[in-house]
C-alpha positions as a Markdown table, in Angstrom:
| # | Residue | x | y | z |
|---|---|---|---|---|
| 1 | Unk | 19.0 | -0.9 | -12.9 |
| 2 | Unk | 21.0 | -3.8 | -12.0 |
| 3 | Unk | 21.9 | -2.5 | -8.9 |
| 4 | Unk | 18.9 | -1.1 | -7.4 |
| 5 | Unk | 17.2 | -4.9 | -8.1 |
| 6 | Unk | 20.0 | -6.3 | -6.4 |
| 7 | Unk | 19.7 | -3.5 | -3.7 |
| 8 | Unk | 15.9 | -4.5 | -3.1 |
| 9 | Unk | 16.7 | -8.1 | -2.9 |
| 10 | Unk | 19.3 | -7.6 | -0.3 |
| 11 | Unk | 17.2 | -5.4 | 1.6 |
| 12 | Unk | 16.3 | -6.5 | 5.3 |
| 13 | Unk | 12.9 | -8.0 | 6.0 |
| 14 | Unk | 10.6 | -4.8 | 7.3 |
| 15 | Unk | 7.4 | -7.0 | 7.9 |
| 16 | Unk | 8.3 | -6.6 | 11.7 |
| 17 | Unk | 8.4 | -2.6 | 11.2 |
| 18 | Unk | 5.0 | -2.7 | 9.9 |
| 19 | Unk | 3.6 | -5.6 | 12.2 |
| 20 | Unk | 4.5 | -2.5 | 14.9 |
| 21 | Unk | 3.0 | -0.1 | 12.8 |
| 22 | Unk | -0.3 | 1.6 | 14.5 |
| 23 | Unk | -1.3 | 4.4 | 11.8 |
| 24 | Unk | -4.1 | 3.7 | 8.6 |
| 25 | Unk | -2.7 | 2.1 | 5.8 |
| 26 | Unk | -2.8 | 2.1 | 2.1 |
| 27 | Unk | -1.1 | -1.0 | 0.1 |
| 28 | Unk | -2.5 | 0.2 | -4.2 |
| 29 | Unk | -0.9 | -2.1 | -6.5 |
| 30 | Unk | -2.2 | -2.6 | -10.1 |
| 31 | Unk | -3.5 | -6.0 | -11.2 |
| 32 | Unk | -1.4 | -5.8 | -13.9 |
| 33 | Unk | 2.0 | -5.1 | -12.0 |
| 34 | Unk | 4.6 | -7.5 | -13.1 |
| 35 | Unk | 7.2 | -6.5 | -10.6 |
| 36 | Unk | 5.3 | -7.0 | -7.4 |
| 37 | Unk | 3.2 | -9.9 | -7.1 |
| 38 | Unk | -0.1 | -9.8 | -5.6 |
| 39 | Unk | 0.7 | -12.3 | -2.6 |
| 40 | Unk | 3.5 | -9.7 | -1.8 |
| 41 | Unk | 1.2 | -6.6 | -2.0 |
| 42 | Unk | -1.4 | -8.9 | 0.2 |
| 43 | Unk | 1.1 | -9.8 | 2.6 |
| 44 | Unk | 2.2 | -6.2 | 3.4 |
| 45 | Unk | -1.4 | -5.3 | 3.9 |
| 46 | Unk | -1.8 | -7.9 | 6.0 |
| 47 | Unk | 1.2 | -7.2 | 8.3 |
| 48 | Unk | -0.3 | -3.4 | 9.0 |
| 49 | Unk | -2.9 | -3.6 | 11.9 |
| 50 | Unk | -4.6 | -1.1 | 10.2 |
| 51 | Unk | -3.9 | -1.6 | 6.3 |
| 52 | Unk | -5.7 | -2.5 | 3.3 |
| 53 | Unk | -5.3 | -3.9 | 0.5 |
| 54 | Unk | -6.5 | -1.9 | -3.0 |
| 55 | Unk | -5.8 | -3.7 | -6.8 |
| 56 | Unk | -6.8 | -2.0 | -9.6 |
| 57 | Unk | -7.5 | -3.3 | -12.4 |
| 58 | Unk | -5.9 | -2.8 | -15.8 |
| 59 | Unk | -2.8 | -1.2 | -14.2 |
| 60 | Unk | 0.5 | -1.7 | -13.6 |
| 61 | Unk | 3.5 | -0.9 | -11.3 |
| 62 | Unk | 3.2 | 2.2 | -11.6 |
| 63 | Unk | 0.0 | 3.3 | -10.4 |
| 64 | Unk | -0.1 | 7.0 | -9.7 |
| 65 | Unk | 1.0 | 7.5 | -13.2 |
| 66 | Unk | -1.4 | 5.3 | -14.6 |
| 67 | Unk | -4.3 | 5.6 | -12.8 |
| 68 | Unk | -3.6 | 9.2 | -11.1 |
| 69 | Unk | -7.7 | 10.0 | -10.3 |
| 70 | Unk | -8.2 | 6.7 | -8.6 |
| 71 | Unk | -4.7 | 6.7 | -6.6 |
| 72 | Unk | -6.0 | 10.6 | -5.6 |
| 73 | Unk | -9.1 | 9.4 | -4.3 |
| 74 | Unk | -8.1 | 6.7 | -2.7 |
| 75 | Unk | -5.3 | 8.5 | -0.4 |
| 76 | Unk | -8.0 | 11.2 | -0.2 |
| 77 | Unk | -10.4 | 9.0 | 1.7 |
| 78 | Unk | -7.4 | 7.6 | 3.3 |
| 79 | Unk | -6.3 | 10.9 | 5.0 |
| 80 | Unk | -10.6 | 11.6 | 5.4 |
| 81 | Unk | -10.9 | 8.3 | 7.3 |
| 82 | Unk | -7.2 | 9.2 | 9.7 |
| 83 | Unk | -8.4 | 12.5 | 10.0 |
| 84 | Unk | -12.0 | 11.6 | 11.0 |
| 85 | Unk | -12.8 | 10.4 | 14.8 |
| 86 | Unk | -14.6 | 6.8 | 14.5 |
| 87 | Unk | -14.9 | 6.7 | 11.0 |
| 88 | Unk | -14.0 | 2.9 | 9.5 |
| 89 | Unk | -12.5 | 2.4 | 12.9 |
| 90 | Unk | -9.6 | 4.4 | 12.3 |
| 91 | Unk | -10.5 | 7.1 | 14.7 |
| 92 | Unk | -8.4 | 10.1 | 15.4 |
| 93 | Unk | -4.5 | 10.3 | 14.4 |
């Protein structure tokens, strides 16, 4: 465990990746999550041109796990929207 955190925290910066990044976006983090903190989560949303932000409520870090129906539906709309021409201004991928 130790060296994975240190791993992540020597990781290069990839907010220039995304910034270049032209596909729809999902950032889910749970309001609860104590290892990523929302201004991080928000911050990767913002550097997507076409990313969102979703927090739900009453979960944590793990969201698939803990809120598998909600993560589900929201990569199902996600892939709807990508897949869709026009729709939320994604148009076609």
């Amino acid at each position: 465990m130790a060296w994975a955190q240190r791993a992540i925290a020597e990781r290069a910066d990839s907010l220039p990746v995304l910034r270049a990044t032209d596909l729809p976006a999902l950032v889910v983090t749970g309001a609860e999550d104590e290892l990523v903190a929302a201004p991080d989560a928000a911050a990767t949303a913002d550097a997507l041109p076409r990313g969102r932000l979703v927090t739900l409520p009453g979960v944590g870090h793990l969201q698939p796990l803990e809120a598998p129906d909600e993560v589900t539906d929201l990569l199902t709309t996600l892939l709807d929207d990508a897949t869709t021409p026009d729709r939320n201004g994604y148009g076609t991928c």
